[in-house]
N, C-alpha and C positions, 0 to 999 in steps of 0.2 A: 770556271765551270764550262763544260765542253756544250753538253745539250742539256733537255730537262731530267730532273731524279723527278723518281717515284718511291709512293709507299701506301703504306695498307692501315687503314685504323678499325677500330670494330668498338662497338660499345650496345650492349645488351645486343636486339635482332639485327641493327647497320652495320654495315661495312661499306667503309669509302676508298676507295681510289684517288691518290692527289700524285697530282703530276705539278712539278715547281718547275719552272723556269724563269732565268734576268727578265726583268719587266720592269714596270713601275706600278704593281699594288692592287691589279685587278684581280678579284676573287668570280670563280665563276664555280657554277654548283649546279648540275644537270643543264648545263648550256643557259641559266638564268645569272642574273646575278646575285650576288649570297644576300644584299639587305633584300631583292624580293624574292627569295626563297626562305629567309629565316627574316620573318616581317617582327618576331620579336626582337625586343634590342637585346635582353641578356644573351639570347641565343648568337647574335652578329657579333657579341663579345669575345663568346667562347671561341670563334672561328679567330676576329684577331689574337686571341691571346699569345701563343707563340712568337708571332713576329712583336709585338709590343715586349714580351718578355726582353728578347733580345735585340730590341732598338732597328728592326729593318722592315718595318711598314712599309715603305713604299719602294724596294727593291727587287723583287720577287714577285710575277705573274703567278696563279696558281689555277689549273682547273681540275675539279672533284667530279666523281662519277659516284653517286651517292646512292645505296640502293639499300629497301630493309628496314623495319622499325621505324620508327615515329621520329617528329622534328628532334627535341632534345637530343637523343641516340645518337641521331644522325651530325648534330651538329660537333654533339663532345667525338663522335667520331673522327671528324673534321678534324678535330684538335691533336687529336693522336697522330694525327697521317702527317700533318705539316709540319707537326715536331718532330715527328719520324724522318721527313724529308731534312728538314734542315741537318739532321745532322749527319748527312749524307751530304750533306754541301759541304758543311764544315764542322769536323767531332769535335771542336774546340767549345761549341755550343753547351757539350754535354751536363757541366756541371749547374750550368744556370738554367737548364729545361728540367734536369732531375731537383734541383731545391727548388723549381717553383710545379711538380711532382707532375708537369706534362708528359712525361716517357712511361708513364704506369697505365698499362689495362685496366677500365675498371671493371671488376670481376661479376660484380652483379647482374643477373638477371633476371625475371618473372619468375617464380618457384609453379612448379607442376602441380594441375588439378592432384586431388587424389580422390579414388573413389570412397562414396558414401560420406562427401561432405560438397558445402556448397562452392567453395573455393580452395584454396592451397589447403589452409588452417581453418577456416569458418565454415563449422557446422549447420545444420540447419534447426530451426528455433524448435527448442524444447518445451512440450509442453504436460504440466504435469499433471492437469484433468483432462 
């Protein structure tokens, strides 16, 4: 690997930036680091998952420029970009980030107000006297 890869993840409002380079395992997330940025644990999981997927936790320095939408978002974002990266390292990766279904967008997001109701789908209460 010459210098670092990049790549882009996006999940509902986030989009992250991850730059991979050789290292030994440090995650860094708006110049913090990811356990104090994503102080929950599932969320600190979702960021390792990729490297645990394919066995190189501690080979790879990684920094994210994380901007947009809420922690969750933001972290499954994270997940996308690193999986994204990796296999810009090495596309040998491929088959074991798509069977453990890290390389898919997830498509989901917020559904739009619409007017003459209180939210997406939820009207406002009915009353019959």
């Amino acid at each position: 690997m010459e210098k670092q890869k990049n790549a882009i993840g996006r999940r509902k409002e986030a989009v992250t930036r991850v730059f991979l380079s050789k290292g030994d395992g440090k995650i860094v997330i708006n110049d913090k680091d990811y356990k104090q940025y994503f102080t929950l644990a599932y969320l600190q999981n979702q960021v390792e998952l990729p490297f645990k997927t394919v066995d190189l936790t501690d080979k790879f320095d990684v920094r994210i420029n994380a901007t947009g939408g809420g922690m969750k978002g933001q972290a499954e974002a994270s997940k996308l970009g690193i999986a994204r990266a990796l296999l810009e390292v090495n596309p040998d990766f491929r088959p074991v980030l798509k069977a453990a279904g890290l390389l898919r967008r997830d498509p989901r997001s917020v559904e739009r107000k619409k007017p003459g109701r209180k939210k997406a789908r939820r009207s406002f209460q009915f009353s019959k006297r």
